[in-house]
C-alpha positions as CSV (number, residue, x, y, z in Angstrom):
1,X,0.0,0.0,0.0
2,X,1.4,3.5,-0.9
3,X,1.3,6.3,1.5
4,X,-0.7,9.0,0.7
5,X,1.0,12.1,-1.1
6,X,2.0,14.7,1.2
7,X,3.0,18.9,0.4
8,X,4.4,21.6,1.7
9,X,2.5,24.8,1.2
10,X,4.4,28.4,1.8
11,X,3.1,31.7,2.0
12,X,6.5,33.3,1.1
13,X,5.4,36.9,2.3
14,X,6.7,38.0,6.2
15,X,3.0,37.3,7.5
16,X,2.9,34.0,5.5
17,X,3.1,30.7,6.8
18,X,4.4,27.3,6.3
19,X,2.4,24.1,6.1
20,X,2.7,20.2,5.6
21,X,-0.9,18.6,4.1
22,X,-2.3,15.3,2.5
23,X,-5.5,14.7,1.5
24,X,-7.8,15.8,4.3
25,X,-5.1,16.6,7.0
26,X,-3.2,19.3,7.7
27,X,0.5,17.6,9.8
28,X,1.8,21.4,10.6
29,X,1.2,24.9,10.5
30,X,3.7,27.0,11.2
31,X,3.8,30.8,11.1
32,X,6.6,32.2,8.7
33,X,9.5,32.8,11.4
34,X,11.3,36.2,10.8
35,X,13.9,38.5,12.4
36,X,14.8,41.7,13.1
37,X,17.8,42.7,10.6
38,X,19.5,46.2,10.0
39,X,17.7,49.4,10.3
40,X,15.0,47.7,12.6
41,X,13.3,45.8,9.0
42,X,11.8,42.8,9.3
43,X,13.2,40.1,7.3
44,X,12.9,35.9,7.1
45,X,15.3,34.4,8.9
46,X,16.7,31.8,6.6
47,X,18.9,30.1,9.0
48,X,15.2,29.1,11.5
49,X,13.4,28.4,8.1
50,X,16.0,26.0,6.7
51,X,15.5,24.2,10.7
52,X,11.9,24.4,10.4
53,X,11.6,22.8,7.2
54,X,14.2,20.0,7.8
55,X,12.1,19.5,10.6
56,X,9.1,18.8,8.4
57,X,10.9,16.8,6.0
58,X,12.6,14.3,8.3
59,X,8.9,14.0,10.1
60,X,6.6,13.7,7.3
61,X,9.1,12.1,4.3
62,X,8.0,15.1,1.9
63,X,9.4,16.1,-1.0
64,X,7.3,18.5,-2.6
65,X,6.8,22.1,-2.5
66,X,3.8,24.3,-3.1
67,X,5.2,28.0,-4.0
68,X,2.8,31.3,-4.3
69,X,4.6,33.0,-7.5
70,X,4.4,36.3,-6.2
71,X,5.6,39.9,-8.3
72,X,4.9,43.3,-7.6
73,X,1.5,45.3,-7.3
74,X,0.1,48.0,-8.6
75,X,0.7,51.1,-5.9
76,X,3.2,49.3,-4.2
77,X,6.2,50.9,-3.1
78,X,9.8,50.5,-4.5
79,X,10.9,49.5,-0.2
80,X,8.3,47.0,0.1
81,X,8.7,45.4,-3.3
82,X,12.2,44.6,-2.6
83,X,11.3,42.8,0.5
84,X,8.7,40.7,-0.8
85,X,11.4,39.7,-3.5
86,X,13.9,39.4,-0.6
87,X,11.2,37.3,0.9
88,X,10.7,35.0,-2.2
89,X,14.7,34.7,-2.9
90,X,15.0,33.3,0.8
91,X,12.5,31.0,0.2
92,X,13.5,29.7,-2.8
93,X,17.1,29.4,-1.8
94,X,16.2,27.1,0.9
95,X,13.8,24.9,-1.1
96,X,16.8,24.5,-3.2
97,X,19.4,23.9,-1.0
98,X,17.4,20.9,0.5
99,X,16.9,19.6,-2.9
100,X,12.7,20.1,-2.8
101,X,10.7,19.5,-5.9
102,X,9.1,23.5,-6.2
103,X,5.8,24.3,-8.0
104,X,4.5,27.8,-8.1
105,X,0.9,29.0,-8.6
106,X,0.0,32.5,-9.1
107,X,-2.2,34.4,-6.7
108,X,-5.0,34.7,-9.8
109,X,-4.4,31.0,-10.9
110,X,-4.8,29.6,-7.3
111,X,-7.6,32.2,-6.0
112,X,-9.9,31.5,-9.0
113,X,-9.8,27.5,-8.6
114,X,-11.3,28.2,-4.7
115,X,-13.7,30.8,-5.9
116,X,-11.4,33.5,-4.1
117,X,-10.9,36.1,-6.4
118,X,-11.7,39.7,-5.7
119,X,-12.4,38.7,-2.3
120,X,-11.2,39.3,1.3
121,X,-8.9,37.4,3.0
122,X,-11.1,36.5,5.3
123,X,-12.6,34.5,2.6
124,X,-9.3,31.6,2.5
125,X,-9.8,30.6,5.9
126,X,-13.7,30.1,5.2
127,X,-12.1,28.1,1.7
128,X,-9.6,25.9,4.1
129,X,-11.7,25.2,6.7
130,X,-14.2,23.8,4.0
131,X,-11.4,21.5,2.9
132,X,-9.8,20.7,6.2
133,X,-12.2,21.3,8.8
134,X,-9.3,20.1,11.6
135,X,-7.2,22.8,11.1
136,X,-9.6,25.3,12.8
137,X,-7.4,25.3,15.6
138,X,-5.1,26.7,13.3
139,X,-7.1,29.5,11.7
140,X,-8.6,30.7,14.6
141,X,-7.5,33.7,14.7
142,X,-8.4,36.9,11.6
143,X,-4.4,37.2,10.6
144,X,-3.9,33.4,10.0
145,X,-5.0,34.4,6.3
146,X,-1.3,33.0,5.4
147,X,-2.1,30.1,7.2
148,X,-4.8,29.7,5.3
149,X,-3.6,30.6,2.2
150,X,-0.6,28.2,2.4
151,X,-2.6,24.9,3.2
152,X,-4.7,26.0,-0.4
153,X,-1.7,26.3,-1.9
154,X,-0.5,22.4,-0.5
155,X,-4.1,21.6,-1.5
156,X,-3.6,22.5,-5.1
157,X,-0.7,20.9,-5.6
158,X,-2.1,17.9,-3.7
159,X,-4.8,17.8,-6.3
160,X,-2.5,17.7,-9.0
161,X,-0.8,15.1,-8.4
């Protein structure tokens, strides 16, 4: 008997999150883990997210990745664009470095398949609940949106393969 697949979604933004599904069950949910670098600026502390997901790996015998492909938006500014690349380049180094299988969905492709698009963010923690009702203790809280959009992530992937 084969084991079920199983994903990792991330969330690559500084309120993101990091999750390990398969089908119908989420196995971890962690918030993105971040540190204070120069100038006070908020940043992703590679060295906790490499721990974090050799953690997951090791635990759960996963070898996939789920990846929002994120770019730049309309009215954002030049700072905050280069962290959210910083952001992405961390997150994507690390993938990389422990040799993880890496898909990427955009925000539109991912959002329309759960009916998201357009809407608040409220509305992907209704959408994961729906698919994983157990990981309410999870998305309990308003700003676990990256929670919640992490485990959709996973879940697309999931339902791809």
């Amino acid at each position: 008997m084969t084991a079920p697949p199983v994903v990792i979604g991330i969330d690559p933004g500084l309120s993101g999150a990091i999750v390990c599904v398969r089908p119908r069950e989420v196995l971890a949910c962690l918030d993105m883990p971040i540190e204070t670098g120069t100038a006070n600026r908020r940043r992703i502390s590679a060295p906790v997210l490499v721990h974090l997901l050799t953690q997951i790996v090791q635990e759960h015998r996963v070898t996939t990745v789920a990846l929002e492909r994120v770019a730049a938006m309309p009215g954002q500014g030049v700072s905050s664009m280069f962290s959210f690349g910083r952001s992405l380049g961390v997150v994507e180094g690390v993938v990389a470095a422990l040799g993880l299988e890496l898909s990427y969905y955009s925000p539109a492709s991912w959002k329309r398949r759960y009916g998201l698009t357009g809407r608040a963010k409220e509305a992907s923690r209704t959408r994961a609940l729906e698919l994983y009702p157990a990981a309410a203790e999870w998305l309990e809280r308003k700003k676990d949106h990256g929670r919640a959009d992490a485990i959709l992530l996973a879940h697309t992937r999931l339902t791809e393969a």
